[in-house]
OpenMM code with the backbone's topology and positions (N, CA, C; nanometers):
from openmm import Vec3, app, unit

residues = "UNK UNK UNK UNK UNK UNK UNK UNK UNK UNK UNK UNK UNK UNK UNK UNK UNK UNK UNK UNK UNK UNK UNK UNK UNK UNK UNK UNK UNK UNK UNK UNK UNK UNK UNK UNK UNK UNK UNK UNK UNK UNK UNK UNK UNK UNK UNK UNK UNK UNK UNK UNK UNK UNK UNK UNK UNK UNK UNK UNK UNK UNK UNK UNK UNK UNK UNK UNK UNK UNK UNK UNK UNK UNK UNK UNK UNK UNK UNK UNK UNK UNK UNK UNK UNK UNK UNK UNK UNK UNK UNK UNK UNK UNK UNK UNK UNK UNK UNK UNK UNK UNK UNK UNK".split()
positions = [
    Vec3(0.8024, 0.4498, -0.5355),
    Vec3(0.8599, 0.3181, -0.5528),
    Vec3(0.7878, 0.2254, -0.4568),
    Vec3(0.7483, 0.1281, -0.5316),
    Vec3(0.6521, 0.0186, -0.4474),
    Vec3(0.7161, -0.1365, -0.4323),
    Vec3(0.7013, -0.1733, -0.3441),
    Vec3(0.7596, -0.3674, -0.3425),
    Vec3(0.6416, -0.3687, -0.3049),
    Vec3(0.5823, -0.5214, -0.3357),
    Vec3(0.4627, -0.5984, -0.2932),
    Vec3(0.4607, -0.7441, -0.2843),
    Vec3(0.4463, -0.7765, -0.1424),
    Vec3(0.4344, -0.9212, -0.1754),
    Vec3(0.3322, -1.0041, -0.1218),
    Vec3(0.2403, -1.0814, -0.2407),
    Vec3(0.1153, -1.1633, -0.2528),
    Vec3(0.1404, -1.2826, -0.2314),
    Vec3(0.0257, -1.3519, -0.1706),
    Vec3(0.0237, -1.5602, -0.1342),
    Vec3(0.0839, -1.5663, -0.2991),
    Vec3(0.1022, -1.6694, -0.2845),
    Vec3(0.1437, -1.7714, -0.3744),
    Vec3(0.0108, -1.7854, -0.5028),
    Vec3(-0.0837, -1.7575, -0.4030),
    Vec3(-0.2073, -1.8742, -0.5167),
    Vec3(-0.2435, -1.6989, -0.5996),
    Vec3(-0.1548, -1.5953, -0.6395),
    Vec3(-0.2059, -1.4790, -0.6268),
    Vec3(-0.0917, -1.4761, -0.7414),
    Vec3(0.0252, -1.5755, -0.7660),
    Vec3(0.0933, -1.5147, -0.8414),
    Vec3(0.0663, -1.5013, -1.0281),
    Vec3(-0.0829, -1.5207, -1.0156),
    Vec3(-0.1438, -1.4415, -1.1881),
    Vec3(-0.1522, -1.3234, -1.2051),
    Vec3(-0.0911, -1.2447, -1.0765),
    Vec3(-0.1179, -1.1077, -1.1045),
    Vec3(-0.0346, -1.0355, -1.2165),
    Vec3(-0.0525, -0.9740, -1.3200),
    Vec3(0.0065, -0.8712, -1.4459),
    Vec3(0.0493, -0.8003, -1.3723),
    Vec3(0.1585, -0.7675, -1.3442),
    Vec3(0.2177, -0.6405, -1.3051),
    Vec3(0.1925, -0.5255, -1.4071),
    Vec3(0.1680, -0.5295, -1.4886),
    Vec3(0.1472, -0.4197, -1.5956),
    Vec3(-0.0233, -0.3867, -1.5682),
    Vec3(-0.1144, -0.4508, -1.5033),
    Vec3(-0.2430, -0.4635, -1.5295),
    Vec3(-0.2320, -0.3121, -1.4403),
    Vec3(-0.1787, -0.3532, -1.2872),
    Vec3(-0.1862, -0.2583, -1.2071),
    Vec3(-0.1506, -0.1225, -1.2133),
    Vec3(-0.0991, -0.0932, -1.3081),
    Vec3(-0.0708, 0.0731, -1.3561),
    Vec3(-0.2114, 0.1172, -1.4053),
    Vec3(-0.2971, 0.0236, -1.4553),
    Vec3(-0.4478, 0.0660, -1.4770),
    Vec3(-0.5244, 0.0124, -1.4326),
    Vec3(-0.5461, -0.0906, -1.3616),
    Vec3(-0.6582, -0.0722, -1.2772),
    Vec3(-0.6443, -0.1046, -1.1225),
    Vec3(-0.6924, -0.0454, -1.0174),
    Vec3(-0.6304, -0.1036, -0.8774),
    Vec3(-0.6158, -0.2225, -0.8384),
    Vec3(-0.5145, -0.2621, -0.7671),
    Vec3(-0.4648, -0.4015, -0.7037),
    Vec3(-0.6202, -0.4649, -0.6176),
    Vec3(-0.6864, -0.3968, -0.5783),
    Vec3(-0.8107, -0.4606, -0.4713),
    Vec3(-0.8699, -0.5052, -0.5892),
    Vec3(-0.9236, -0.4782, -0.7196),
    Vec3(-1.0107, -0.4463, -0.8075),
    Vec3(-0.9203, -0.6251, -0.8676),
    Vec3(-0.8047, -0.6085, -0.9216),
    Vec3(-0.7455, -0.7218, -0.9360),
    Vec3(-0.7372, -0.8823, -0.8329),
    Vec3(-0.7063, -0.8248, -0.7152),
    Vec3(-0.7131, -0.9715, -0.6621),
    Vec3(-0.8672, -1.0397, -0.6424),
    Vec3(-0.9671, -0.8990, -0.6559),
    Vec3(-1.0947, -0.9716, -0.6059),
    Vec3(-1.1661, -1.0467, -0.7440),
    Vec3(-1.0670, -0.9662, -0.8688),
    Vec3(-1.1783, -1.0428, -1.0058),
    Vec3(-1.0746, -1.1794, -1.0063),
    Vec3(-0.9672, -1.2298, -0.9274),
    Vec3(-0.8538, -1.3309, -0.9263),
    Vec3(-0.9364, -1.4588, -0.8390),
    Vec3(-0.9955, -1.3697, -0.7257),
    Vec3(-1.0414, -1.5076, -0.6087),
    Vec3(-1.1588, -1.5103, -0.5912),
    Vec3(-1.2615, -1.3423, -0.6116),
    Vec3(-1.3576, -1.3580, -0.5992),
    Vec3(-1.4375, -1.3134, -0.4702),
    Vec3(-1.3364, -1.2374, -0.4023),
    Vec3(-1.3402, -1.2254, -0.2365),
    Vec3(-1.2998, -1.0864, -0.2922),
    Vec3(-1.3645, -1.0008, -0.1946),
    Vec3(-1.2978, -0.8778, -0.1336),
    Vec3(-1.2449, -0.8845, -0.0416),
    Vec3(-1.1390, -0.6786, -0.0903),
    Vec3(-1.0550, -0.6754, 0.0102),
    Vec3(-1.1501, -0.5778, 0.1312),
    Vec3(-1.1511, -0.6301, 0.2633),
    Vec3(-1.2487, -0.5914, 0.3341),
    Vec3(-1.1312, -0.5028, 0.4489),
    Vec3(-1.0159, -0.5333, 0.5098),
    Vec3(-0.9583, -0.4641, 0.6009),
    Vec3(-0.8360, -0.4273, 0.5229),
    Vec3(-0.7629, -0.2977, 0.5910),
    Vec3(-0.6156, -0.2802, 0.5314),
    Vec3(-0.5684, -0.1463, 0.6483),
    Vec3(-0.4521, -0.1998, 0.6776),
    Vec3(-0.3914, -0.1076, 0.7924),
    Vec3(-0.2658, -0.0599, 0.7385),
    Vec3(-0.2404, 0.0485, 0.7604),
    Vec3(-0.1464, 0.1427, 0.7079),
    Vec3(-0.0078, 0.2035, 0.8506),
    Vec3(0.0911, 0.2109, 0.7874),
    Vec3(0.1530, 0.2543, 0.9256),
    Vec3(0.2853, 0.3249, 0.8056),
    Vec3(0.3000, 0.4750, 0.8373),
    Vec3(0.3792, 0.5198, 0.7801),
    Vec3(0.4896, 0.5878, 0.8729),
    Vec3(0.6322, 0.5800, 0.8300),
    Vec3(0.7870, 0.6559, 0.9136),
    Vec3(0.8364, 0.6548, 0.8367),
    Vec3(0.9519, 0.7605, 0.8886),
    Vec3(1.0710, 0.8024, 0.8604),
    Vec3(1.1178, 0.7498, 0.7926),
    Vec3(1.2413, 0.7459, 0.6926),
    Vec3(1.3718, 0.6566, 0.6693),
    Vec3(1.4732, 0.7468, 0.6063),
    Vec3(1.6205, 0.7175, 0.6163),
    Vec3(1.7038, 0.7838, 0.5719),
    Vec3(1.6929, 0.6909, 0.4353),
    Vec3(1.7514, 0.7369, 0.2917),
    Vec3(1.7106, 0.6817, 0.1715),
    Vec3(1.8921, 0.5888, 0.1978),
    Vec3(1.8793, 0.4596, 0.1411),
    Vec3(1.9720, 0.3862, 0.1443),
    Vec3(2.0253, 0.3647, 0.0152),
    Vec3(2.1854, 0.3553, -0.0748),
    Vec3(2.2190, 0.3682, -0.2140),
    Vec3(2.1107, 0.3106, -0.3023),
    Vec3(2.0651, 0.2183, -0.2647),
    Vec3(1.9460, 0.1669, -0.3821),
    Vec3(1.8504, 0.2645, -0.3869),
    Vec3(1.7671, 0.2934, -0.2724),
    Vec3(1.6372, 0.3987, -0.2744),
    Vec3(1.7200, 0.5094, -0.3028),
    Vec3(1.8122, 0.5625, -0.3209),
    Vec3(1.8743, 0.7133, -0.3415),
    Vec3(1.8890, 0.7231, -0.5210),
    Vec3(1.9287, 0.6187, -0.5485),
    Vec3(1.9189, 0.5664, -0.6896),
    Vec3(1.7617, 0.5507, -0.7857),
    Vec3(1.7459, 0.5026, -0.7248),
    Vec3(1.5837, 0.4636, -0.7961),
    Vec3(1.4765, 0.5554, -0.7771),
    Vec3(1.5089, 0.6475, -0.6531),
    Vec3(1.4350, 0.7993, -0.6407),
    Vec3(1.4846, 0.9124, -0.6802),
    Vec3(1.6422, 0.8902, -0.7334),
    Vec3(1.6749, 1.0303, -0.7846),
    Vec3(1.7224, 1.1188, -0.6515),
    Vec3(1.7185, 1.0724, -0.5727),
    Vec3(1.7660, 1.1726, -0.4302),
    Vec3(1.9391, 1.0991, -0.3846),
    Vec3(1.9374, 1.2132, -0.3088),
    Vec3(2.0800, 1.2034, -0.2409),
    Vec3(2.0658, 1.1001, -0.1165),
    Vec3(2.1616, 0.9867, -0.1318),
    Vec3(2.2104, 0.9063, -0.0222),
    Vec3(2.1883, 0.9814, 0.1049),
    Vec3(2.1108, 0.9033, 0.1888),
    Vec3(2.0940, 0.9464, 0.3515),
    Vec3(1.9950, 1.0869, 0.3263),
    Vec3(1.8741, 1.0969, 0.2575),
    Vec3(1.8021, 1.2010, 0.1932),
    Vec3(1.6547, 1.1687, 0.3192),
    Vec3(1.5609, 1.2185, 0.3433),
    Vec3(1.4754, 1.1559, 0.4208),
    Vec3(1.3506, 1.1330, 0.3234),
    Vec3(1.2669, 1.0021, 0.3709),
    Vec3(1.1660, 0.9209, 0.2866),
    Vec3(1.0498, 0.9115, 0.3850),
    Vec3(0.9515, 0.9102, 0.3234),
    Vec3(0.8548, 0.8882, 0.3905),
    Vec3(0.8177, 0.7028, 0.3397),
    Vec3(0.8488, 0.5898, 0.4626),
    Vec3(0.7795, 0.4747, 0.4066),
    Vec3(0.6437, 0.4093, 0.4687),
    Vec3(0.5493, 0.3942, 0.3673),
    Vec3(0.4309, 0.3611, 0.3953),
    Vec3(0.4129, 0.2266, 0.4231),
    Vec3(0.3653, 0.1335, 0.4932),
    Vec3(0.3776, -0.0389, 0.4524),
    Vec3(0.2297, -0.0210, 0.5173),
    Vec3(0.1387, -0.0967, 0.3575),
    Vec3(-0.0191, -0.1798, 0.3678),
    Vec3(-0.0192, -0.3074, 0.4201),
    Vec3(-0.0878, -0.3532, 0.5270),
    Vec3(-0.0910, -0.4968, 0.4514),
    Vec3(-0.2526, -0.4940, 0.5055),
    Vec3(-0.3127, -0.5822, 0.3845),
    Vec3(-0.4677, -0.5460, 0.3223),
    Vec3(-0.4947, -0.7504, 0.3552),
    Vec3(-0.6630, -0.7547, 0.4158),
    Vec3(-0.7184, -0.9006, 0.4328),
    Vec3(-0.8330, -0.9073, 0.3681),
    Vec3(-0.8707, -0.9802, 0.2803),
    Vec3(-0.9646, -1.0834, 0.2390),
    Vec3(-1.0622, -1.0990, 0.3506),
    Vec3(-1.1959, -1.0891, 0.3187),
    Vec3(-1.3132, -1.1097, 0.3985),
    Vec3(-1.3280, -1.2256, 0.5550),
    Vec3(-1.2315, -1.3299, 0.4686),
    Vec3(-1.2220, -1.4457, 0.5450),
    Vec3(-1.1188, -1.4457, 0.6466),
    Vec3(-1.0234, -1.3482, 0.6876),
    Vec3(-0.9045, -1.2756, 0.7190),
    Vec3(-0.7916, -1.3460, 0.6754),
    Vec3(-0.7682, -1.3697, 0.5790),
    Vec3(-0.6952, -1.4232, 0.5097),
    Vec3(-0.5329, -1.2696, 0.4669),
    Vec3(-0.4490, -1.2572, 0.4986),
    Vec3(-0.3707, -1.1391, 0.3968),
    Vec3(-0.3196, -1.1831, 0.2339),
    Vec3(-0.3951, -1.0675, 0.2380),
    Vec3(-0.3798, -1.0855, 0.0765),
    Vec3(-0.2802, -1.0128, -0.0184),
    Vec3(-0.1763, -0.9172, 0.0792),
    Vec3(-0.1302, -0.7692, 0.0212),
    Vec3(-0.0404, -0.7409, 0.1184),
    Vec3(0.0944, -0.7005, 0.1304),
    Vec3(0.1479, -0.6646, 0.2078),
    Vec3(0.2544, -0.5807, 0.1104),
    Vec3(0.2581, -0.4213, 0.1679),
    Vec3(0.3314, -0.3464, 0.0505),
    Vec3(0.4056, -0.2586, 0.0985),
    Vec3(0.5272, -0.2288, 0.0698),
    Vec3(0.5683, -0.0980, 0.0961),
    Vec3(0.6015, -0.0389, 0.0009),
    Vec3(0.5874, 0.1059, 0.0008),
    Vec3(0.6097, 0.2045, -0.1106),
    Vec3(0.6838, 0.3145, -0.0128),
    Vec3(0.7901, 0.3475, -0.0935),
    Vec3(0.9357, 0.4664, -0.0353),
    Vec3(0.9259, 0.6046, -0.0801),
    Vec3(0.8358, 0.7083, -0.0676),
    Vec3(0.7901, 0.8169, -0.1095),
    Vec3(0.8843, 0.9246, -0.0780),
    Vec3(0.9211, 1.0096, -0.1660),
    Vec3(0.9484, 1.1466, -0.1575),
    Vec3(0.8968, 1.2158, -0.0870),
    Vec3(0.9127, 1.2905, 0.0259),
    Vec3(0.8259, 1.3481, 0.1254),
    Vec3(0.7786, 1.4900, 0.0169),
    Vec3(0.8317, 1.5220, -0.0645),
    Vec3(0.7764, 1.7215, -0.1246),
    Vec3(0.7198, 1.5990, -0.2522),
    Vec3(0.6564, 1.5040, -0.2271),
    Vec3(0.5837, 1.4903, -0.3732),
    Vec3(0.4245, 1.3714, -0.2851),
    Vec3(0.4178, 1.4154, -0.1219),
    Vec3(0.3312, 1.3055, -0.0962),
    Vec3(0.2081, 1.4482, -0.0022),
    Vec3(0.0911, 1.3906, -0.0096),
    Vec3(-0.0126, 1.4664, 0.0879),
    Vec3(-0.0666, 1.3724, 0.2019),
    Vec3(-0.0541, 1.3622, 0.2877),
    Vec3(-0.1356, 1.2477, 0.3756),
    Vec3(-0.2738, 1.3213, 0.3953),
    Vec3(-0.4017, 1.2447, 0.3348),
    Vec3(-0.5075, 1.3027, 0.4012),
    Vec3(-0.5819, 1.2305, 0.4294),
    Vec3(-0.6525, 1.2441, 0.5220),
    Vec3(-0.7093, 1.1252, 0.6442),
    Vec3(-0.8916, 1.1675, 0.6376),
    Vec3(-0.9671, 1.0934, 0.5566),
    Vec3(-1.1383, 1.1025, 0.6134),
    Vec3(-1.1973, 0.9839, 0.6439),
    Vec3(-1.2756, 1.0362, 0.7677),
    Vec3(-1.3900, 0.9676, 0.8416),
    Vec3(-1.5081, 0.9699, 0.8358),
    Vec3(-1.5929, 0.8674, 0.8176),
    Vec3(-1.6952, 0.8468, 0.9136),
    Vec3(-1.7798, 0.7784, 0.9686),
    Vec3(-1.8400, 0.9162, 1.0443),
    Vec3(-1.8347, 0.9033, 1.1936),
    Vec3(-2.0169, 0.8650, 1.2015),
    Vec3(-2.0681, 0.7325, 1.2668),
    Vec3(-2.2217, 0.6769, 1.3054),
    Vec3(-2.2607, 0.8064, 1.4271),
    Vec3(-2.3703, 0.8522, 1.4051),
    Vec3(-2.3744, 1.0087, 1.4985),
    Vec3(-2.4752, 0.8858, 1.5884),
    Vec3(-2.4803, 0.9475, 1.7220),
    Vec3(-2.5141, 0.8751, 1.8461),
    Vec3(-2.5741, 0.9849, 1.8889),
    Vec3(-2.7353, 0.9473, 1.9554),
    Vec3(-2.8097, 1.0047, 2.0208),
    Vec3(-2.7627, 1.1251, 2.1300),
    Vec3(-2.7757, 1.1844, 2.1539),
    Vec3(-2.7092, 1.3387, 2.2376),
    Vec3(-2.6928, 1.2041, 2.4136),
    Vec3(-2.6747, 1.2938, 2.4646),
    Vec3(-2.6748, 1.2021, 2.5909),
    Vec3(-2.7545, 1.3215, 2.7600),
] * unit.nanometer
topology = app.Topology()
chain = topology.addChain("A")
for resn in residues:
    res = topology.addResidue(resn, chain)
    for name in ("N", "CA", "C"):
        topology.addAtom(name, app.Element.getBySymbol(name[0]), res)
């Protein structure tokens, strides 16, 4: 389950578009700018009657919530999202890389 909320000058977005093609892929054919930064910070939450409802889980159930918020080249935010995940239906996996530096 996802909420998202975009500037104003952003509100042509299809919500239906985004089930097929990605939101970065959308705002950049919208303004013309890429999305160049996006910071992620994910916790805990006990699921509250709405999220217990709309996820199918039991009231006070534990959630994993993710919140993006993604900037435009110019640092502009363009994206700010949270999505309320099922923890036995999510993988966190994390890759880098890494500029290798002369031995020392």
């Amino acid at each position: 389950l996802g909420r998202s909320h975009l500037p104003a000058e952003l509100a042509s977005v299809v919500w239906t578009e985004v089930e097929h093609q990605p939101i970065y892929s959308i705002l950049e054919s919208i303004t013309g700018m890429a999305v160049t930064r996006a910071d992620l910070a994910i916790r805990a939450q006990e699921a509250d009657k709405h999220l217990a409802s709309a996820l199918h889980i039991k009231r006070g159930a534990a959630l994993l919530v993710m919140e993006r918020t993604s900037w435009f080249a110019d640092g502009r935010c363009c994206d700010r999202t949270t999505f309320y995940i099922r923890p036995e239906r999510y993988a966190f996996v994390l890759s880098g890389v890494f500029k290798s530096r002369p031995a020392s």
